[in-house]
PLY file of the C-alpha trace (Angstrom):
ply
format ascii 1.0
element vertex 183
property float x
property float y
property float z
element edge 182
property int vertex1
property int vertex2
end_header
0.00 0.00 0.00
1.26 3.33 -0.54
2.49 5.81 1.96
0.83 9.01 1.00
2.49 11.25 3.25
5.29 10.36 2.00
4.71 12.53 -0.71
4.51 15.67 1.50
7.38 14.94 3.02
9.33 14.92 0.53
8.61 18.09 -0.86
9.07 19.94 2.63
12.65 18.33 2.36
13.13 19.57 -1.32
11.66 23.40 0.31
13.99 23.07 3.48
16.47 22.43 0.76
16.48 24.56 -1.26
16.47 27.41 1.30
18.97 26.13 3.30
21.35 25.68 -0.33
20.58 29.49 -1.27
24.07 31.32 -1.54
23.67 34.39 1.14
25.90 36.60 0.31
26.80 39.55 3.22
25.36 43.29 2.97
27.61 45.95 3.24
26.55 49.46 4.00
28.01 52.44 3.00
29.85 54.98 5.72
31.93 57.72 5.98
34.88 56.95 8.09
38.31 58.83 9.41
41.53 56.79 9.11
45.10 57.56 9.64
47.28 57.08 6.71
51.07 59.00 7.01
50.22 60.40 10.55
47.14 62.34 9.08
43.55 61.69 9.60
41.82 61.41 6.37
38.01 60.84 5.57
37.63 57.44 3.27
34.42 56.03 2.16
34.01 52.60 4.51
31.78 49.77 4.38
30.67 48.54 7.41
28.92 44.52 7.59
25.19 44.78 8.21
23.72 42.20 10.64
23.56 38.53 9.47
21.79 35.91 11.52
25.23 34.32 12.66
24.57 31.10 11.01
27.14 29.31 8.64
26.12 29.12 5.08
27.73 27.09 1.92
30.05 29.32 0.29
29.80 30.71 -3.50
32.14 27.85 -4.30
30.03 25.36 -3.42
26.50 26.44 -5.97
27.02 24.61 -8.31
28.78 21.65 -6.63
27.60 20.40 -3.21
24.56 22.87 -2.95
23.61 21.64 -6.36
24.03 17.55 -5.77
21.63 18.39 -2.45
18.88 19.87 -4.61
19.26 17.42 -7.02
18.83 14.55 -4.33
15.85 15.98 -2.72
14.36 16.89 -6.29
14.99 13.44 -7.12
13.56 11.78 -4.18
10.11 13.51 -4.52
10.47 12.88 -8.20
10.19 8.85 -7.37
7.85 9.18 -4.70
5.49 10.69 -7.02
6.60 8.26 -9.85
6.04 5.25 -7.24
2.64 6.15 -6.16
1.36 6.88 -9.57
2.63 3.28 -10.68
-0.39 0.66 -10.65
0.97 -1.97 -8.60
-0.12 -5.29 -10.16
1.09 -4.26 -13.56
3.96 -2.07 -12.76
5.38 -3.42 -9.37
8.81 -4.31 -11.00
8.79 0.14 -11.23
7.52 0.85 -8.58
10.38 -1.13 -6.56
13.08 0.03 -8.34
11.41 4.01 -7.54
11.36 3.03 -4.05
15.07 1.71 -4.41
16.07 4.87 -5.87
14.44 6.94 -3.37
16.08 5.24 -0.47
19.61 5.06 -2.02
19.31 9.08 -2.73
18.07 9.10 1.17
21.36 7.82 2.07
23.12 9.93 -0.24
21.32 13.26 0.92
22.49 12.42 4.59
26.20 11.76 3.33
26.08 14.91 1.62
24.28 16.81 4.90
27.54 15.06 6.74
30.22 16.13 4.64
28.48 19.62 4.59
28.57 20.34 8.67
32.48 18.51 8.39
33.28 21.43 5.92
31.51 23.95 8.25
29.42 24.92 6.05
26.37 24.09 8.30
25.76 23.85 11.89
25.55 21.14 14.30
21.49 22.07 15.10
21.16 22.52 11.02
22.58 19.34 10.44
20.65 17.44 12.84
17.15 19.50 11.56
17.83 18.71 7.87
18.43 15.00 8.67
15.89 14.75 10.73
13.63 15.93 7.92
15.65 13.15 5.53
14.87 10.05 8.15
11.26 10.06 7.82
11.21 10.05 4.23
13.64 7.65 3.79
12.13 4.97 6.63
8.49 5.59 4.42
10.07 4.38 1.51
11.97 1.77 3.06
9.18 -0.03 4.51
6.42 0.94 1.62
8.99 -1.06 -0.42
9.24 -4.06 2.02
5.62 -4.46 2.11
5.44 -4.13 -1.69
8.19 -6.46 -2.14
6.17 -9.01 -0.16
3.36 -8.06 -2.11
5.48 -8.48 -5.60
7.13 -11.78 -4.31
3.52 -13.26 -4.16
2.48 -12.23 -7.70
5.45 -13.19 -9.38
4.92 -16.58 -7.85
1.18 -16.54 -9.13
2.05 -15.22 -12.60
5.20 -18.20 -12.89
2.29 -20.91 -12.07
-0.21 -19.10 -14.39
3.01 -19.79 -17.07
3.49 -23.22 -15.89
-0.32 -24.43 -16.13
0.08 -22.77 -19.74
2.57 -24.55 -20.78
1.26 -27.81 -19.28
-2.07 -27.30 -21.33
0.15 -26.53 -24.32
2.15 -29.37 -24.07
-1.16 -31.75 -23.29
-2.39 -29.81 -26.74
0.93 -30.89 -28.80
1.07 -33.98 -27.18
-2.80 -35.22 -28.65
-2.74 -33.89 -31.53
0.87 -36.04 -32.19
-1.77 -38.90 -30.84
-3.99 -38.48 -33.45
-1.99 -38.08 -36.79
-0.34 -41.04 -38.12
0 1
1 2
2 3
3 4
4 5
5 6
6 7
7 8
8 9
9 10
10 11
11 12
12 13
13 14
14 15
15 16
16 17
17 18
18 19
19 20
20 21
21 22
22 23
23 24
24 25
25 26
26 27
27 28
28 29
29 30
30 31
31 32
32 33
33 34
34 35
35 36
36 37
37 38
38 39
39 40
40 41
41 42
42 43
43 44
44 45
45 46
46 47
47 48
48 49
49 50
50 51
51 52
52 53
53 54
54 55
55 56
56 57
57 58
58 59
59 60
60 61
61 62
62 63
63 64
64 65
65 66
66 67
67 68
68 69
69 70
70 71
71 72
72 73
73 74
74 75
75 76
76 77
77 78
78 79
79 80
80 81
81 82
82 83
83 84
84 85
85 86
86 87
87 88
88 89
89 90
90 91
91 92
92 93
93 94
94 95
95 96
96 97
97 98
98 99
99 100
100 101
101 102
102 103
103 104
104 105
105 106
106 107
107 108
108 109
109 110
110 111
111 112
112 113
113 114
114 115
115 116
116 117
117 118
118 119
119 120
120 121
121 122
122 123
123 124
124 125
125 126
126 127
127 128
128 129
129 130
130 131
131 132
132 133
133 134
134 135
135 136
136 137
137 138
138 139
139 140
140 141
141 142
142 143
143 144
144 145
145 146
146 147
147 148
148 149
149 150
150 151
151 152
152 153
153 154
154 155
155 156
156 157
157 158
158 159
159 160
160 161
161 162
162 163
163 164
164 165
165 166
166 167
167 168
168 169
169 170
170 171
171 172
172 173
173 174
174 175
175 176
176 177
177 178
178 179
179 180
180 181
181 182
């Protein structure tokens, strides 16, 4: 059976995501200032930091490289969820376990990435543990909607090889009367 909050899940991961990747930049402002330069004091135009909120945030460097693979996993996670639960199960259950594969390998590689990210300081300790927080859910969802479809899949592949047996036991009954009845 499907997990449908799964679903919503994933997408507040993606959101969290994506404004946790965003490049902040600082503000400067603007000031007039007096400095000393060869034992005189001389007015220079200054720029003075505005207020950030004190939190560590990925670096320029990193848009297009870590920031990007994060997005990418979390994109990619909802992407199967969505593509798992809009798969009809006994038709496309072979699909629908390899979405829920995919969604808990990228799990695991979200939370490497989310590691590697507070070992480069690029995060916090508390914004680490939030964001993979929000990645365990998600990932135990999918883990167990694809045990119990597994099971589920396990039992119709078994019916569908007998259904192929009992053909091919009626076919080979067929071939072997009609080699009965011709001379």
């Amino acid at each position: 059976m499907p997990n449908y909050d799964i679903i919503p899940l994933a997408l507040d991961l993606l959101e969290y995501t994506i404004q946790r990747v965003k490049v902040k930049e600082a503000e400067y402002k603007r000031v007039q200032g007096y400095v000393m330069e060869n034992g005189r004091l001389v007015e220079r135009v200054l720029y003075e930091k505005l207020k950030d909120d004190g939190k560590p945030h990925f670096p320029k460097s990193q848009t297009f490289r870590l920031c990007a693979r994060l997005e990418d996993c979390a994109a990619d996670i909802l992407e199967k969820c969505i593509s798992a639960d809009g798969r009809f199960f006994e038709t496309e259950y072979e699909e629908r376990l390899r979405d829920l594969d995919v969604v808990v390998v990228k799990c695991d590689t979200m939370l490497q990435y989310i590691n590697l990210s507070f070992k480069k300081g690029y995060i916090s300790g508390d914004q680490c543990h939030y964001w993979a927080e929000m990645v365990r859910p998600v990932k135990q969802k999918a883990f167990n909607w694809r045990r119990n479809d597994g099971t589920r899949a396990a039992a119709l592949r078994e019916a569908k090889a007998a259904q192929e047996l009992a053909q091919m036991a009626q076919m080979a009954q067929q071939i072997a009367e009609a080699m009965q009845r011709s001379p």
